[in-house]
C-alpha positions as CSV (number, residue, x, y, z in Angstrom):
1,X,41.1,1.5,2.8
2,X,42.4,-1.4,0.5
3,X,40.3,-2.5,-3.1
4,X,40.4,-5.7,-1.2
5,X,38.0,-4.5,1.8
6,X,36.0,-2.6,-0.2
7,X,35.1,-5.1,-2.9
8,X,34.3,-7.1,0.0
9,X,31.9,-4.8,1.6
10,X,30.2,-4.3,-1.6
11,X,29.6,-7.6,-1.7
12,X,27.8,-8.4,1.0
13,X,26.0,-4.9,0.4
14,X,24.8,-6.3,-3.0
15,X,23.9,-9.9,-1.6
16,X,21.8,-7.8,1.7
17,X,19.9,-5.7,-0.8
18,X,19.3,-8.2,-3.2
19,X,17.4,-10.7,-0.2
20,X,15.9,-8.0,0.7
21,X,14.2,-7.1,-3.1
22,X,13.7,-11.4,-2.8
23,X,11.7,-11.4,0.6
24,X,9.2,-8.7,-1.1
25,X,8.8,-10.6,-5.1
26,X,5.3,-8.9,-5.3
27,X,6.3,-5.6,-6.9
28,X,8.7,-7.0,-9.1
29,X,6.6,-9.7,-10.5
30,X,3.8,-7.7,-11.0
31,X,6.3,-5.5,-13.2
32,X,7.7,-9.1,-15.1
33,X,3.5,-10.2,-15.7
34,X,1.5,-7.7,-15.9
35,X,3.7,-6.0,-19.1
36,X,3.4,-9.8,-20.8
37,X,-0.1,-9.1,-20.3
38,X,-0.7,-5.8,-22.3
39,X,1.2,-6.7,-24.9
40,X,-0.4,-9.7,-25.8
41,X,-3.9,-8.0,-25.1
42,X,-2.9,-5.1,-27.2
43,X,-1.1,-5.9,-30.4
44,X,-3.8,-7.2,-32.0
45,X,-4.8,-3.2,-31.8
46,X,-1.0,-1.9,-33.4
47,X,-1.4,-4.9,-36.2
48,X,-4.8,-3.3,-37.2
49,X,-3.0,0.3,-37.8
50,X,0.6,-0.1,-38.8
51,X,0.8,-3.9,-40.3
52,X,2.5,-6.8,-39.0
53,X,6.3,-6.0,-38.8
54,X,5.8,-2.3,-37.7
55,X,3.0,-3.0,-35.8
56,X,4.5,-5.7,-33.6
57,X,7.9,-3.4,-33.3
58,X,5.6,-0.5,-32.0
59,X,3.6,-2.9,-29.3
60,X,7.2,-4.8,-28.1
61,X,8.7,-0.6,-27.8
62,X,5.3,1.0,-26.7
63,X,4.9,-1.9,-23.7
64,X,9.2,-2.1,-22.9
65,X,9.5,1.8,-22.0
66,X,5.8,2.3,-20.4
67,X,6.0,-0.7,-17.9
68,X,10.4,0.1,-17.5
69,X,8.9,3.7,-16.5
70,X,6.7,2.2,-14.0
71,X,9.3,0.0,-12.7
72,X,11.0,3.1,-11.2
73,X,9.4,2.2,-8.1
74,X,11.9,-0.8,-7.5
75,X,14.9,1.2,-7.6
76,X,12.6,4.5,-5.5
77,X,11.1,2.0,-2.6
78,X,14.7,0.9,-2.1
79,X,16.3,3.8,-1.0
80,X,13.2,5.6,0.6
81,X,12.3,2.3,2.4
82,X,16.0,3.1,4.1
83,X,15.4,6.9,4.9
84,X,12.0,5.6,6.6
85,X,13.5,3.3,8.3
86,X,16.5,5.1,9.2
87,X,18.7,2.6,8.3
88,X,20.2,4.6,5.8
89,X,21.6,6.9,8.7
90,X,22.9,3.7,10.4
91,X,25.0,3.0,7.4
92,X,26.4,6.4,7.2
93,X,28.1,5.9,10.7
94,X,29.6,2.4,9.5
95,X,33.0,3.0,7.5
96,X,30.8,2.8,4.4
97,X,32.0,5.2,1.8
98,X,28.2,6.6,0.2
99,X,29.5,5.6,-3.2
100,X,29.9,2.0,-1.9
101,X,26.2,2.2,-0.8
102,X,24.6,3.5,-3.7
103,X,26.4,0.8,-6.0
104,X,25.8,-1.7,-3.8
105,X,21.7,-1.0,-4.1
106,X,22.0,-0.2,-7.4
107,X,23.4,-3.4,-8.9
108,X,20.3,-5.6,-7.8
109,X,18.0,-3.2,-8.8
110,X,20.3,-2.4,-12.1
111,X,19.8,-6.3,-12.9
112,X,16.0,-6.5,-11.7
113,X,15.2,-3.4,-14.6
114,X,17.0,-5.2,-17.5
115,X,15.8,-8.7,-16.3
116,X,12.3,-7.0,-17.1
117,X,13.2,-5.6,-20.5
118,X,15.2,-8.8,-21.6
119,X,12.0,-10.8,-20.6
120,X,9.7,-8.2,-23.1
121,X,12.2,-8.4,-26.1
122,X,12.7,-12.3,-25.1
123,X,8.6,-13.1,-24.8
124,X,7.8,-11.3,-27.8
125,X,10.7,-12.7,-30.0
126,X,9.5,-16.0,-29.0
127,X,5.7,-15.9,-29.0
128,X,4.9,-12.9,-31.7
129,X,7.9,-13.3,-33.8
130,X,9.7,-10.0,-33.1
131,X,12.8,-9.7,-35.4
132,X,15.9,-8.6,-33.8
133,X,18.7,-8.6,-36.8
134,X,21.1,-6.5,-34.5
135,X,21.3,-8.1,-31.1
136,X,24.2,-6.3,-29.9
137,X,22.8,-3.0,-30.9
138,X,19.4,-3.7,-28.8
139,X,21.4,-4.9,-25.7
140,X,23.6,-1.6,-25.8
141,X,20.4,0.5,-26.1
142,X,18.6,-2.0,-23.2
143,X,21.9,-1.4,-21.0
144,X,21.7,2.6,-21.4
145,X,18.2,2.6,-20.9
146,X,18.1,0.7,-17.9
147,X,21.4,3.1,-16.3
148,X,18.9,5.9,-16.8
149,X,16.3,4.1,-15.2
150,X,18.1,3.7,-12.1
151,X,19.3,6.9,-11.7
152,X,16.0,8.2,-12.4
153,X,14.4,6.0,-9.9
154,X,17.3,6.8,-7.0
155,X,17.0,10.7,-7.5
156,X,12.6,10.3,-6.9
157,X,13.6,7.8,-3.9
158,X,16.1,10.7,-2.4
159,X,13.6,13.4,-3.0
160,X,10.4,12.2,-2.1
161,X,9.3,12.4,1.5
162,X,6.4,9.6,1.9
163,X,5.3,6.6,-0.1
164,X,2.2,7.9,-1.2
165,X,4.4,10.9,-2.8
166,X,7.1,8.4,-4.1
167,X,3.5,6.6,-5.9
168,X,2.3,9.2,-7.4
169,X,5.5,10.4,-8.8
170,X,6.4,7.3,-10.6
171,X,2.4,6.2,-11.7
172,X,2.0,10.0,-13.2
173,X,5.2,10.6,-13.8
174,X,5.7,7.5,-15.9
175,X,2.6,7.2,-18.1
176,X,3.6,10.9,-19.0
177,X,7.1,10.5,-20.0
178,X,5.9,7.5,-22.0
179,X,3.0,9.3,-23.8
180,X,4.7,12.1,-24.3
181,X,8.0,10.3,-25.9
182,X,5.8,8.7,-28.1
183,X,6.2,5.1,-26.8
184,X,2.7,4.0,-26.9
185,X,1.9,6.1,-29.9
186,X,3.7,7.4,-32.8
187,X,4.5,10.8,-32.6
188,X,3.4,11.4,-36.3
189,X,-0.3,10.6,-34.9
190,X,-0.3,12.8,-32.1
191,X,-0.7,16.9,-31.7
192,X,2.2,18.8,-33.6
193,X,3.1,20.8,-29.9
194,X,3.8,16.6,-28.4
195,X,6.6,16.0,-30.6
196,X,8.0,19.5,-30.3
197,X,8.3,18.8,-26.3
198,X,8.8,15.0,-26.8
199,X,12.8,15.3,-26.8
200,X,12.8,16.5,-23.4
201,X,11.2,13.2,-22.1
202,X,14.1,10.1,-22.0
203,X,11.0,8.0,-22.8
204,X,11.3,9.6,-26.2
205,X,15.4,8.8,-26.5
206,X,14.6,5.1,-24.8
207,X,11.6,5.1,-28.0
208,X,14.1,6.1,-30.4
209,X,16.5,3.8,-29.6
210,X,14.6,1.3,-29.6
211,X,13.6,1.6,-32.8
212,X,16.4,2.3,-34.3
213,X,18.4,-1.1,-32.7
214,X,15.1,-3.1,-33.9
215,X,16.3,-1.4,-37.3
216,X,19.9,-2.0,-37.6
217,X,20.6,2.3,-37.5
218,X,23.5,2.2,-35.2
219,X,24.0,6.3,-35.7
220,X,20.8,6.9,-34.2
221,X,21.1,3.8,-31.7
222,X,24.0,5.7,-30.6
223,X,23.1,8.8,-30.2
224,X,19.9,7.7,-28.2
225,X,22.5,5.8,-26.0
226,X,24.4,8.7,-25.1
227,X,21.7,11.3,-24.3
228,X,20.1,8.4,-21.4
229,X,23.7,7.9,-19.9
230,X,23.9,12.0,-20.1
231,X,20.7,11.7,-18.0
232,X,21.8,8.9,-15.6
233,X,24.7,10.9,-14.7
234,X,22.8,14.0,-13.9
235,X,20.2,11.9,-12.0
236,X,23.2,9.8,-9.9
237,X,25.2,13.3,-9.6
238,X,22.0,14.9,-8.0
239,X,21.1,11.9,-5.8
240,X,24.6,11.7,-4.6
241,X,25.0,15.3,-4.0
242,X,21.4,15.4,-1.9
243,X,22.2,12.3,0.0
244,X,25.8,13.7,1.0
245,X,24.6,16.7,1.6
246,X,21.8,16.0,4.4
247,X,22.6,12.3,4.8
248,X,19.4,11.5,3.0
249,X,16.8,12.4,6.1
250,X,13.5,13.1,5.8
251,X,12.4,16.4,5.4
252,X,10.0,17.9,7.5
253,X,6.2,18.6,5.4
């Protein structure tokens, strides 16, 4: 098998999947408006208790990693959507490699994720005046973030067995890494036993980063950016293994 032919069957692979994510826009705009939304309706709220500069910082940080959380379901409905359908068997018998699959899904979604993120950071620089000194920095943060995203989202999508599971995973599973991470409110404010747990969350690391890009702390940026790759790779590692393993089928309730 030549580089040639395989570039060339990712390719249409990525074009496929990303018509498909276009014929169904719903779910990804609702993850592009609705975090607009909150932010807007709730800063007012993080101005009152932390000042302008902080407070705006915490609103842009608390909004981007609760509503990127959420938007695991993009990157979960694509793959389970195939095991439903058992399309994703139908590929296996083609001369697809499983690698070439997975990427091939995983770049539109990959660019769906930090299309949302960039639109945050971009809608609140422009409307509430968000300062972003270090732009670099909050791209490389945005970038890691969004790797652990995906793999996050592919691992729920291989492991869940119906929709309504895949649903509950990401709305519960979501709003609690966020919490918990201190996203939508500073650790400092919250129960001592939160931030003793609140490392084990990525919403924490995706916090942190965050906030330390916004604040031109590159050690910390850093840091933050290599414990949410660390995750995507377990995550990717685990999806691939479980999809390899029982060519992503359903498993019988």
């Amino acid at each position: 098998m030549s580089l040639r032919e395989s570039a060339t069957r990712l390719s249409v692979l990525m074009r496929h999947n990303a018509l498909l994510m276009l014929r169904e826009p719903g779910p990804i705009l609702s993850r592009m408006i609705l975090p607009l939304v909150f932010i807007t309706l709730l800063r007012p709220l993080y101005l009152a208790a932390q000042g302008r500069t902080a407070g705006t910082e915490q609103a842009v940080v608390g909004t981007l990693v609760t509503f990127s959380l959420l938007a695991l379901s993009i990157s979960g409905n694509a793959i389970l959507t195939e095991r439903l359908g058992r399309t994703w068997d139908r590929l296996r018998g083609t001369p697809l490699h499983p690698a070439e699959m997975l990427v091939g899904k995983a770049i539109p979604v990959f660019a769906a994720l930090l299309a949302q993120q960039l639109l945050i950071v971009g809608f609140s620089t422009c409307v509430f005046g968000l300062s972003v000194p270090h732009p670099f920095l909050l791209v490389g943060v945005l970038l890691s973030w969004s790797c652990t995203l995906l793999g996050l989202g592919t691992l729920l999508g291989v492991l869940a067995r119906s929709m309504g599971e895949l649903s509950a995973a990401f709305d519960i599973g979501g709003m609690l890494l966020s919490s918990v991470g201190g996203a939508l409110v500073p650790l400092s404010v919250l129960p001592a036993w939160v931030a003793d747990v609140a490392p084990a969350s990525p919403g924490y690391w995706a916090a942190r980063g965050l906030h330390a890009a916004l604040d031109g702390d590159a050690r910390t940026a850093a840091a933050a950016c290599g414990t949410l790759l660390g995750v995507a790779l377990m995550c990717g590692t685990l999806a691939s293994v479980r999809l390899q393993g029982r060519g992503g089928r359903l498993v019988a309730l």
